[in-house]
C-alpha positions in Angstrom: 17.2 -7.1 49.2 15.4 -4.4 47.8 14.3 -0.9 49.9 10.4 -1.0 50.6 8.6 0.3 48.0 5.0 2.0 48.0 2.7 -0.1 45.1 0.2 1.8 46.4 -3.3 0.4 45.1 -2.4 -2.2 42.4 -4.8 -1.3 39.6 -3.6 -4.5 37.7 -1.5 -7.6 38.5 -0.5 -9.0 41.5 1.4 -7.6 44.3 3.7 -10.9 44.7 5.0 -10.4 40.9 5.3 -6.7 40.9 7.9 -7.4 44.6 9.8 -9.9 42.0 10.0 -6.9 39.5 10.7 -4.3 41.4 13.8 -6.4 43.0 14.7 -7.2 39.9 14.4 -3.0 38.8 16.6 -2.0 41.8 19.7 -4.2 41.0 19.6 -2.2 37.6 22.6 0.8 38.2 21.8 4.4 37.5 23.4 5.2 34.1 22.3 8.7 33.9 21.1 11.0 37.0 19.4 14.1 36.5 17.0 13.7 39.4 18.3 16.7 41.1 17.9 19.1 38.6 15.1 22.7 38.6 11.7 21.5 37.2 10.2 23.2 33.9 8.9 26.5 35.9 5.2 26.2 36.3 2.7 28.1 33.9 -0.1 30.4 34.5 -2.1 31.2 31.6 -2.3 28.3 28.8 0.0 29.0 25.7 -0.4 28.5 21.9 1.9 28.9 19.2 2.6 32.9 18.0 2.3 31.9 14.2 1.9 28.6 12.1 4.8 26.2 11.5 4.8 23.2 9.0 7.3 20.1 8.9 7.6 17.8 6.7 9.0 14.2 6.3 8.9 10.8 4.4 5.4 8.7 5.7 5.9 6.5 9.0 3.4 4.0 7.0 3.5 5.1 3.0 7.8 5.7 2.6 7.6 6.8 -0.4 5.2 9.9 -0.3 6.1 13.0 1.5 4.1 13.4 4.4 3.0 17.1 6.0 2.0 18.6 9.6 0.6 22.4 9.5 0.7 23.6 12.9 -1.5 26.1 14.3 -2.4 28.5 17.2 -5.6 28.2 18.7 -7.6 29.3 21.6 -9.4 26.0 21.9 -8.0 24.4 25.0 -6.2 21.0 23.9 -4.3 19.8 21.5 -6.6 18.3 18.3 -6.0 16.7 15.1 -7.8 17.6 11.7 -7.8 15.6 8.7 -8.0 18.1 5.8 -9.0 15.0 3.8 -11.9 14.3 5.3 -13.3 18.4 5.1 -16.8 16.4 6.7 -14.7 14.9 10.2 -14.6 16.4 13.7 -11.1 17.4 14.6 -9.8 14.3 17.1 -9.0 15.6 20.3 -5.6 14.2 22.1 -7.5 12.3 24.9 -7.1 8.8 26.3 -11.1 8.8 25.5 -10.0 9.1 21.6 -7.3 6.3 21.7 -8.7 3.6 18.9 -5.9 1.0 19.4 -2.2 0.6 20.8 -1.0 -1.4 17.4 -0.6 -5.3 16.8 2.2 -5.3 14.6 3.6 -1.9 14.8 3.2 -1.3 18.4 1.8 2.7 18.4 -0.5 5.0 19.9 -3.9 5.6 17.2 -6.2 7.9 18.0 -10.0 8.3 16.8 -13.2 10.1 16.6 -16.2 9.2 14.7 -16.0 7.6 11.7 -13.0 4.8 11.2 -11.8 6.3 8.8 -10.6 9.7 10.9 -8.1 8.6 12.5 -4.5 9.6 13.1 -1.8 7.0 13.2 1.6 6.8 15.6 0.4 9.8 17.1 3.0 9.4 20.5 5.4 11.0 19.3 3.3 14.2 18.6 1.5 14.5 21.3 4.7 13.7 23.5 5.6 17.6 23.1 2.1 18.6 24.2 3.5 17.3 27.9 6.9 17.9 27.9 6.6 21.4 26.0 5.4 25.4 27.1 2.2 24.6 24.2 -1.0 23.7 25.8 -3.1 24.6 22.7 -2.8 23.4 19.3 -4.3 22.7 15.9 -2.6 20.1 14.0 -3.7 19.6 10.2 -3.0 16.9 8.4 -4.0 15.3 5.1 -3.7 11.9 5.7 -3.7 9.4 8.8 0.0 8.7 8.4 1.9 11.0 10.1 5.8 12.0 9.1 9.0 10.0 10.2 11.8 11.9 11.6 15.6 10.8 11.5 16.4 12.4 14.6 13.0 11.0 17.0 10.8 14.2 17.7 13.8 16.7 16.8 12.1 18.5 13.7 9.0 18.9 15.1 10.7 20.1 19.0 12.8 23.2 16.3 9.0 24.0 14.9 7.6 24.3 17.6 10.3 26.4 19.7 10.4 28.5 16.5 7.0 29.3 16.2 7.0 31.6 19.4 4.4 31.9 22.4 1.6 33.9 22.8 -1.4 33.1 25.9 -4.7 32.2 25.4 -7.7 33.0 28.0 -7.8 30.4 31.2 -5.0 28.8 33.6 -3.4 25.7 33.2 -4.2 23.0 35.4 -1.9 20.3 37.2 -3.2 17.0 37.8 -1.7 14.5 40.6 -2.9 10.7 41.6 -4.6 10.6 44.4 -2.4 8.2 46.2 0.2 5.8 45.0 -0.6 3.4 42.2 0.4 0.6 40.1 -0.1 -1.5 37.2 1.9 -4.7 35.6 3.3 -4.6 32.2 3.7 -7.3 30.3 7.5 -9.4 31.1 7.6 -8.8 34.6 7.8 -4.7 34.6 5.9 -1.9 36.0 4.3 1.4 36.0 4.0 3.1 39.6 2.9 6.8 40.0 3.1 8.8 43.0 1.9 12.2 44.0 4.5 14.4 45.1 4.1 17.3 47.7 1.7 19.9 47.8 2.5 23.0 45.5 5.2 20.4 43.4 4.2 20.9 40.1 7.5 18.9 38.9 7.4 15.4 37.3 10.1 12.7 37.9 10.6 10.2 36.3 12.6 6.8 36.9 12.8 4.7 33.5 14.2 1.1 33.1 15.1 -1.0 30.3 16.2 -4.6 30.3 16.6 -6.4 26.4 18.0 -9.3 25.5 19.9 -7.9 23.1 22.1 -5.5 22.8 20.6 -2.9 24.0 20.9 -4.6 27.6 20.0 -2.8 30.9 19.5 0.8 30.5 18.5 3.1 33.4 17.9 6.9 33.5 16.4 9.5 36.2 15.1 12.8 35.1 13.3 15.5 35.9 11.2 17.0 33.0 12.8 20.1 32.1 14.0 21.7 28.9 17.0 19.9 29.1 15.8 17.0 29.9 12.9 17.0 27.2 15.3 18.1 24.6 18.0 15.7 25.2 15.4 12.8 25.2 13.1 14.1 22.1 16.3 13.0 19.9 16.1 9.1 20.2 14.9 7.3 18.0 12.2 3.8 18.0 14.3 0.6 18.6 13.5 -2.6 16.6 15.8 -5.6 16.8 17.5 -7.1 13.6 15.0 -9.9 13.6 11.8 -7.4 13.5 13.7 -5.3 10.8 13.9 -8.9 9.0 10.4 -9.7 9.1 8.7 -6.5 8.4 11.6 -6.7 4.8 10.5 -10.1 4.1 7.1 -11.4 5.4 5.7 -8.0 6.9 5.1 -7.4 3.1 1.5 -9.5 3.9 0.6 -7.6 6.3 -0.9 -3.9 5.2 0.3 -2.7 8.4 4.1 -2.7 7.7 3.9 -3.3 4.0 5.1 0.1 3.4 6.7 1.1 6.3 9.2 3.5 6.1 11.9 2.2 9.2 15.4 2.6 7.9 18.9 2.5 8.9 18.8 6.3 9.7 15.2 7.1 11.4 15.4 4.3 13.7 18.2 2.4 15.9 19.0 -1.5 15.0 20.7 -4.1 18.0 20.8 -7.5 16.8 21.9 -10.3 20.0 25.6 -8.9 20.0 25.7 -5.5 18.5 23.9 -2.0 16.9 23.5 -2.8 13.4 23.7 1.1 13.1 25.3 4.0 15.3 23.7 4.1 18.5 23.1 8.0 19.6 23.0 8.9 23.6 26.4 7.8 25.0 27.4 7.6 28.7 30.4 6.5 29.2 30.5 4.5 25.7 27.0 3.2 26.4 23.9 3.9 24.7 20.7 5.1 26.5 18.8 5.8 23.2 16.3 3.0 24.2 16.0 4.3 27.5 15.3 8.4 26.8 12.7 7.5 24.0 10.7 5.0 26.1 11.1 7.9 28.9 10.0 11.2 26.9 8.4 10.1 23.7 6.9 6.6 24.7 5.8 7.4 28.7 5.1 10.9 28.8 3.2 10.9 25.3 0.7 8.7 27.3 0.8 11.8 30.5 -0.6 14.0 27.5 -3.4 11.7 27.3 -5.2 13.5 30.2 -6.8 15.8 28.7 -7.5 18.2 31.2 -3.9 19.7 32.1 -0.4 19.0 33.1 0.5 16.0 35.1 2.7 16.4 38.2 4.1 13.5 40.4 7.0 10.7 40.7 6.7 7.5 37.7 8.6 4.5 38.3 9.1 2.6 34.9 10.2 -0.9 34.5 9.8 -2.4 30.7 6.5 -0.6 30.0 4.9 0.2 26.6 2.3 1.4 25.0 -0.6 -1.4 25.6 0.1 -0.9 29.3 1.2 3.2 29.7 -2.8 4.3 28.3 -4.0 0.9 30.2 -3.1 2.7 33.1 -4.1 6.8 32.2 -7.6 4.6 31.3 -7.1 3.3 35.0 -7.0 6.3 36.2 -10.1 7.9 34.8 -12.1 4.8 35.7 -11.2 4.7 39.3 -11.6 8.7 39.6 -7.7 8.6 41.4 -6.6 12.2 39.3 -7.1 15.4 41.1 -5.9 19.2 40.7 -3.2 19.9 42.2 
């Protein structure tokens, strides 16, 4: 029998199902523990980048044209995106308030503002660095909606940024806590719970479970977010089974969604029922936990840098969640006025 757990207020689903999940969670080992590692130290004034940084990669959506983020230091609290293509657009600020849509076929974060046309696409894992990284301010300039695709997850982007430098910018950064315990379904029987941890912890925990049926099989990690943490996990790449690779090859070419799509052996990691089709990255003990640290820090906490207003601090319990059901839940949040400074 599973311990007792504390759902908290159920913000979606039922109480009966998420018991049958979370039993189901708990007789998933540990593969990796970090839970007792030193927390990121806390930050007192907000910091930008010292000078501007660009990287540059193949398009996520157009493969075959070289794709380009400038970024830049800015006092403006946030991070934003600009579309130097569309010189008459409003930069899009990273807020759950800007997300447009979570993706039908391509299952990814798009964010918004104004017209439909100024938009930024697969933004997650972006903004993923504005939570799990020392920059609370940034400009990001683009000149297209389709951002770059990496080999190595968020690694290019993680050097940039680190080799930019620091410098502060007026204000204090602000932590933000739940108010109380609270939980929402995901779809196939999993779960996202958050907790609020003690007063003055300004750590976040994490608790991340996979379970394919593939594969990639049952996958668990616990982390705290730190450097090492956020480092080791910014690495791993998307997962897509051999069947979704198949489809987006053959009949994705209808859809204008995946038509150009530039997934590949190297940028993303393949299981078909029995195996990897490529080299799986992230070994314990001969087992892979790609799947695992990307859903942890560039899936999960890419939604945390959704609140716009700060830093989140607290304890997440993650059982097969995605994207549809991680800004479900930050929207949650907002709507039931459960965040508070901590």
């Amino acid at each position: 029998m599973a311990p007792d757990f504390d759902f908290g207020q159920v913000l979606d689903g039922s109480r009966e199902s998420l018991e049958r999940s979370y039993q189901r969670f708990c007789e998933l080992p540990v593969d990796q523990d970090w839970g007792e590692d030193e927390p990121g130290p806390s930050l007192g004034n907000p910091l930008t980048i010292a000078r501007p940084v660009e990287v540059s990669a193949p398009g996520t959506f157009a493969k075959n044209q070289i794709r380009t983020l400038k970024l830049e230091p800015t006092d403006r609290p946030g991070w934003w995106f600009d579309r130097d293509d569309l010189p008459d657009s409003q930069p899009i600020k990273v807020s759950v308030r800007n997300v447009w849509t979570t993706g039908k076929v391509v299952s990814n974060i798009v964010l918004r503002s104004g017209s439909r046309h100024n938009y930024a696409r697969l933004v997650e894992h972006i903004i993923a660095l504005k939570a799990g990284m020392d920059v609370d301010n940034l400009r990001i300039r683009m000149t297209s909606g389709d951002p770059p695709l990496f080999n190595a997850g968020s690694e290019d982007l993680v050097e940039a940024l680190r080799g930019a430098g620091r410098k502060t910018c007026p204000g204090r950064v602000k932590y933000f806590s739940v108010k109380e315990p609270v939980t929402i379904a995901t779809p196939h029987d999993g779960f996202i719970s958050v907790a609020p941890n003690q007063p003055g912890d300004h750590a976040l925990r994490i608790d991340c479970a996979r379970d394919f049926s593939n594969a990639m099989g049952q996958q668990r990690i616990r982390f705290v977010l730190n450097e090492r943490s956020f480092n080791h996990g910014s690495t791993a790449r998307t997962n897509a089974t051999w069947r979704q690779m198949m489809f987006i090859r053959t009949f994705g070419k209808i859809f204008a969604d995946v038509r150009n799509i530039g997934y590949n052996k190297q940028n993303i990691l393949i299981a078909s029922k029995r195996g990897y089709v490529n080299e799986p990255t992230h070994l314990v003990d001969g087992k892979s936990l790609e799947a695992a640290w990307h859903r942890a820090i560039l899936d999960l906490i890419a939604a945390l840098a959704l609140i716009e207003e700060g830093r989140f601090a607290g304890t997440i319990t993650d059982f097969k969640g995605n994207h549809f059901a991680d800004v479900e839940l930050v929207k949650l949040l907002y709507a039931n006025d459960l965040l508070v400074e901590v």
